[in-house]
C-alpha positions as CSV (number, residue, x, y, z in Angstrom):
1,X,-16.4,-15.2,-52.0
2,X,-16.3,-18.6,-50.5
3,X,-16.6,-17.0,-46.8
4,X,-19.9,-14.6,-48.3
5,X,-22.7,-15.6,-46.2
6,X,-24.5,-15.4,-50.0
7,X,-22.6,-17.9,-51.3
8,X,-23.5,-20.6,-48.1
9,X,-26.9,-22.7,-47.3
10,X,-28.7,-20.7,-44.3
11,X,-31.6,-21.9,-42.3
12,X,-33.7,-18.2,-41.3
13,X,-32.7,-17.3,-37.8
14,X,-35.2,-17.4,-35.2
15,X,-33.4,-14.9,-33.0
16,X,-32.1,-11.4,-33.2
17,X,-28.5,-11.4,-34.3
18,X,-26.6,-8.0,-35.6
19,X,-23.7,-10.5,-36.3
20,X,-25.4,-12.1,-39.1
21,X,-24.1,-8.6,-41.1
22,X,-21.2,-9.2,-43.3
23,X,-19.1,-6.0,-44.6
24,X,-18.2,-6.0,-48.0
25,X,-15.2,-3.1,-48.2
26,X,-15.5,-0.6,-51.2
27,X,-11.7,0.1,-51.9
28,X,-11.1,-3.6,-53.9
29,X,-13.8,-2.9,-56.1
30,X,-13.1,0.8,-56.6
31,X,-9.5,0.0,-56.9
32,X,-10.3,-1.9,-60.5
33,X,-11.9,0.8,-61.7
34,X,-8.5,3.2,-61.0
35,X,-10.0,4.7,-58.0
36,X,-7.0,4.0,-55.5
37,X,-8.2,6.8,-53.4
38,X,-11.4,5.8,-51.1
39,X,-11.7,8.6,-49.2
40,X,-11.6,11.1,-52.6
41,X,-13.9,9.2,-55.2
42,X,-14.4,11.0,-58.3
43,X,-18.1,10.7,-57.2
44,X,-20.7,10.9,-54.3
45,X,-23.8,9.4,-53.8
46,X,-25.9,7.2,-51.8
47,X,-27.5,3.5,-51.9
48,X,-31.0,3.6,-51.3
49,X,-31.9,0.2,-49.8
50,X,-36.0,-0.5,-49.5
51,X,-37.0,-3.7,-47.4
52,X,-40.6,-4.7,-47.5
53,X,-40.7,-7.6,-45.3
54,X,-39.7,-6.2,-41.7
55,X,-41.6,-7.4,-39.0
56,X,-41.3,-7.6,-34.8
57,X,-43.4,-8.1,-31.7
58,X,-44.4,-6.0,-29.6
59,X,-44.3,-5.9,-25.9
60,X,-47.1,-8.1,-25.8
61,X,-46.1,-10.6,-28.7
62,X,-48.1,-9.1,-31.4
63,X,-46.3,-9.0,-34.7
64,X,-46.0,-5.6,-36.1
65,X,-45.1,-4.7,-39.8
66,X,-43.4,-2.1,-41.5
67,X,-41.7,-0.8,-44.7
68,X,-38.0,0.4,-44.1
69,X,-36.0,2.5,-46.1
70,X,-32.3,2.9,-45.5
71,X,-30.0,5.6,-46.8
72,X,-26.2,4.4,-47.0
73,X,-23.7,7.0,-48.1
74,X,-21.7,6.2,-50.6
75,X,-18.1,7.1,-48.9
76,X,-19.1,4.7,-46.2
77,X,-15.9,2.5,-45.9
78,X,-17.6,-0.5,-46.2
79,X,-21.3,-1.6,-48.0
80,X,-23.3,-4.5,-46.7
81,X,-23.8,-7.7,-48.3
82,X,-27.4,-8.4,-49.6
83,X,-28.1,-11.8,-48.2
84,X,-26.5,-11.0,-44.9
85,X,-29.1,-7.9,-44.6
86,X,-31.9,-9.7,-45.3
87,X,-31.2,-12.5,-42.8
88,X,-30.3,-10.0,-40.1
89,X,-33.7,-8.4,-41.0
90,X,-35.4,-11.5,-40.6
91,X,-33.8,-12.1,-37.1
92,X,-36.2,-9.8,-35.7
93,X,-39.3,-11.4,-36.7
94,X,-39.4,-12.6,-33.0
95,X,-37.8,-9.8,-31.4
96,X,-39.8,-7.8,-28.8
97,X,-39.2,-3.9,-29.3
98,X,-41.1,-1.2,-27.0
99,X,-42.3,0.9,-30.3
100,X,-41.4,2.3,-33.5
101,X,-38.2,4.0,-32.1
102,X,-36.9,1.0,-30.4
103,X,-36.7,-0.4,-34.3
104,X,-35.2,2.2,-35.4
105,X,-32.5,3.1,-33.0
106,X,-31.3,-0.7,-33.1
107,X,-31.0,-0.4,-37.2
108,X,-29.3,2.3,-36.9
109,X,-26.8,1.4,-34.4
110,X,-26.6,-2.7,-36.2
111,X,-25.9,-1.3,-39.6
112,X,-23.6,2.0,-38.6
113,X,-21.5,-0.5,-36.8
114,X,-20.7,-2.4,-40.3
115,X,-20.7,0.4,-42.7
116,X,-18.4,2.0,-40.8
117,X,-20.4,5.4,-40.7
118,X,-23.8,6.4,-39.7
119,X,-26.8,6.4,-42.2
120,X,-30.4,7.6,-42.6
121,X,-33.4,4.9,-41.6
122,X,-36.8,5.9,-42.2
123,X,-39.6,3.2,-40.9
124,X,-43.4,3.4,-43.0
125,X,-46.2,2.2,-41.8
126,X,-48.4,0.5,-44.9
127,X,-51.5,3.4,-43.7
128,X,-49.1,5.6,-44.5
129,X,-48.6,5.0,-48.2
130,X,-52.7,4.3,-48.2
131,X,-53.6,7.9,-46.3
132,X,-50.8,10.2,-48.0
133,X,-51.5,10.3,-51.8
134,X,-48.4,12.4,-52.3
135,X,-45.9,9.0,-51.7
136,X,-47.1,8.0,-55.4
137,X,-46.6,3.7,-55.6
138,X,-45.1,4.1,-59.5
139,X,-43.2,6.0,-61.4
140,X,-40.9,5.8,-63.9
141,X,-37.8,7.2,-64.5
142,X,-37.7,10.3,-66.7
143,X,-35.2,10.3,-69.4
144,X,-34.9,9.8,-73.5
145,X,-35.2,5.8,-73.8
146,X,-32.6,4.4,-75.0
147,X,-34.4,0.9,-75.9
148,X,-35.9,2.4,-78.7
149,X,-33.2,1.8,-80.9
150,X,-32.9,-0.9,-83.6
151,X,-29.4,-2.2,-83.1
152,X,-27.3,-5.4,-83.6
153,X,-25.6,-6.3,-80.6
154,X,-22.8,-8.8,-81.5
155,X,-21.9,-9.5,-77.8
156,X,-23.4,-9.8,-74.4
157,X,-20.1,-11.1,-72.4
158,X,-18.3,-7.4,-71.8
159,X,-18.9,-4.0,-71.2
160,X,-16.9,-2.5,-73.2
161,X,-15.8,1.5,-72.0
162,X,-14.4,1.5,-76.1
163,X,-18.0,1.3,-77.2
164,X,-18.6,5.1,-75.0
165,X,-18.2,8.1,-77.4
166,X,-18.7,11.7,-77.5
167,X,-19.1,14.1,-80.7
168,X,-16.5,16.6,-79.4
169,X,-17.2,18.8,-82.7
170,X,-21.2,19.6,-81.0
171,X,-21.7,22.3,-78.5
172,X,-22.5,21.5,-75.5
173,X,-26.0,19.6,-74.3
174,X,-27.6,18.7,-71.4
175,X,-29.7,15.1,-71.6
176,X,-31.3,12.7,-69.6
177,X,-31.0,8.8,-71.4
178,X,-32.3,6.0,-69.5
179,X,-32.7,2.2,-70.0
180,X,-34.7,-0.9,-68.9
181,X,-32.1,-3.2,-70.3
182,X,-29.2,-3.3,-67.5
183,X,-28.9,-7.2,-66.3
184,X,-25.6,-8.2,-64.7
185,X,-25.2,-11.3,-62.1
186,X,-24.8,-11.6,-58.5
187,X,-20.5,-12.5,-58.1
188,X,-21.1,-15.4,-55.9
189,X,-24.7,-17.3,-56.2
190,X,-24.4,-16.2,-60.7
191,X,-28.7,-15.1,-60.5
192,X,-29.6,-12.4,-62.3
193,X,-30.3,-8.8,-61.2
194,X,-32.4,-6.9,-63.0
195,X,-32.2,-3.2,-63.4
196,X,-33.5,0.2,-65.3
197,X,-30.7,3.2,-65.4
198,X,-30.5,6.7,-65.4
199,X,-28.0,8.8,-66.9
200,X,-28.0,12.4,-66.6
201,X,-25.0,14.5,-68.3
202,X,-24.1,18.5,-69.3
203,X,-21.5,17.7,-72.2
204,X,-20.8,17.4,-75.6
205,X,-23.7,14.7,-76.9
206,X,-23.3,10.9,-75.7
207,X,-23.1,8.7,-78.8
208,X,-26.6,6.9,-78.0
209,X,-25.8,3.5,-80.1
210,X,-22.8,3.2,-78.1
211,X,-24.3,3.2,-74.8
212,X,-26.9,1.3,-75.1
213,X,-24.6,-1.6,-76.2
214,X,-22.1,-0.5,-73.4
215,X,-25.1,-1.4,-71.3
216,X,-25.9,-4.1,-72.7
217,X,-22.7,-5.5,-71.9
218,X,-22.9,-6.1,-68.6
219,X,-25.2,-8.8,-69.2
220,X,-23.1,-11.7,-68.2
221,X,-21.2,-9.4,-65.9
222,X,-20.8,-10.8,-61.8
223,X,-21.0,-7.6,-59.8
224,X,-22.5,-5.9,-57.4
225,X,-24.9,-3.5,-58.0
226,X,-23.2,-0.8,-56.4
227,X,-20.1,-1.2,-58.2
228,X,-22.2,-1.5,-61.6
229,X,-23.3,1.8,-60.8
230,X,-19.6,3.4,-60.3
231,X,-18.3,1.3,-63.3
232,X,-20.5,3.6,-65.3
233,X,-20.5,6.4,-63.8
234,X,-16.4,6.1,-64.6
235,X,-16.1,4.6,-68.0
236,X,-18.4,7.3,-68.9
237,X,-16.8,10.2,-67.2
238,X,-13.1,8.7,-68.5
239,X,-14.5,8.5,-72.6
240,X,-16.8,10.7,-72.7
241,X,-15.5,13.4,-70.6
242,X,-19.2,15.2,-69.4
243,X,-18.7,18.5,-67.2
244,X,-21.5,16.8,-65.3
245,X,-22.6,13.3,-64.7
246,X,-25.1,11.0,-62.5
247,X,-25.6,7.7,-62.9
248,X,-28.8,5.9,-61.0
249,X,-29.8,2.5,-60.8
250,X,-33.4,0.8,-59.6
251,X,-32.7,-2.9,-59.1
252,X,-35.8,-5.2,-59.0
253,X,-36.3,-6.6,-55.5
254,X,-35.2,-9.9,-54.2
255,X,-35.6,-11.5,-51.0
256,X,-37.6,-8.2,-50.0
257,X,-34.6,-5.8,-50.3
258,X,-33.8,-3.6,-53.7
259,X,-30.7,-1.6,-53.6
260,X,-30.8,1.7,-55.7
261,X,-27.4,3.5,-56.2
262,X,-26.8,6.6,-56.8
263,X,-23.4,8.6,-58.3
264,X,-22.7,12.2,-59.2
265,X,-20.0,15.0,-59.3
266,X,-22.5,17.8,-58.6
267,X,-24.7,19.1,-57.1
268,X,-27.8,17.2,-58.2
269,X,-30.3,16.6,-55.9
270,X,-30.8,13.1,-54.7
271,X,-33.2,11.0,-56.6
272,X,-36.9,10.4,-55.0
273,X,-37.4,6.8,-53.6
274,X,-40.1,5.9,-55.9
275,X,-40.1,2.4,-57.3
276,X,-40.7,1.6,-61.1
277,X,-43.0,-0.7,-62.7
278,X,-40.7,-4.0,-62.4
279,X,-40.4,-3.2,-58.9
């Protein structure tokens, strides 16, 4: 963790610099969670990635502004480590690009290069969210709330896949259970990351009480979001056994970048890119 640039004092750059970008392979962390296989997951997905402070100059030194959003897939051999992004993005605060395309083709090229596979960037202009009243500013996840339970939580240090339970003896349901309560900690710097889930499922009913202190679990947790995301997604699909699962993550926003990942083993259409209250 030591080498992370996350985990060292850096001054902002001044100049454009793609090798400010630091690789974080998936398989280590995937390989804890009995996954041994990278290139057959038990899931697919995405990591929706939204920055809110990228800025450049034009050809004639005038700043220009946008909001990015960058879809990662998640079989990509490699995801990208938070601080490094958002110092790379800051590297072109004095970078001179022709127009909007120029931006774009040079974040798609920077980031395919460390991913290790190619990945969707979509640049948004702020009168765009003004003029087009379908890209709604909030919206909360839909989903039974979870938080409304009155439970006694006896420990915040592990999340425990034990806790995870199914009534086999039910028929079959299909629910949507979300929560506001997922906190775990960044591995290297130990700040918190703040986060409301999603869990959809077609099985026999999720034991609610269980889950949310399952949840609740990863409180003092060090991980990355991403792999939060497929630890659930797993210790659900192993104790619970669902026909269908997806598990989705919104991540409050530090340093101008939230990460938002996304898991399934169907079908399911990926999630819209609209942020929640907190974020």
């Amino acid at each position: 963790m030591t080498e992370f640039v996350l985990g060292q004092q850096s001054a902002y750059p001044t100049h454009y610099d793609p090798n400010l970008l630091f690789p974080i392979a998936r398989a280590k962390n995937r390989a804890s969670l009995g996954v041994n296989n990278i290139s057959s997951p038990p899931f697919f997905g995405v990591d929706l990635w939204n920055a809110y402070e990228l800025a450049w100059l034009n050809l004639k030194g005038k700043p220009q502004i946008a909001l990015a959003e960058f879809i990662i897939p998640a079989d990509s051999p490699n995801m990208i480590e938070s601080k490094s992004f958002k110092l790379y993005l800051n590297s072109l605060n004095q970078h001179c690009f022709a127009n909007f395309t120029a931006v774009k083709t040079c974040l798609q090229h920077d980031l395919s290069q460390v991913l290790g596979t190619g990945l969707q960037v979509r640049l948004i202009q702020p009168c765009e969210i003004t003029s087009n009243k379908k890209m709604a500013p909030i919206e909360e996840l839909d989903g039974q709330l979870l938080d409304r339970l009155d439970i006694e939580v006896n420990s915040h240090q592990n999340a425990d896949p034990l806790l995870l339970k199914a009534d086999h003896t039910s028929a079959p349901i299909t629910q949507t259970l979300v929560s506001h309560l997922l906190k775990s900690n960044c591995p290297v710097t130990g700040q918190p990351d703040w986060a409301s889930v999603q869990i959809q499922y077609q099985g026999r009913p999720i034991d609610e009480e269980g889950l949310l202190r399952y949840l609740i679990g990863f409180r003092q947790l060090g991980e990355f979001h991403e792999h939060c995301v497929e630890k659930i997604f797993c210790d659900i699909k192993i104790q619970c056994q669902p026909e269908k699962l997806s598990v989705y993550a919104r991540y409050t926003r530090r340093g101008g970048l939230d990460i938002n990942p996304f898991r399934t083993d169907f079908n399911a259409a990926w999630p819209n890119n609209i942020r929640h209250a907190r974020q």
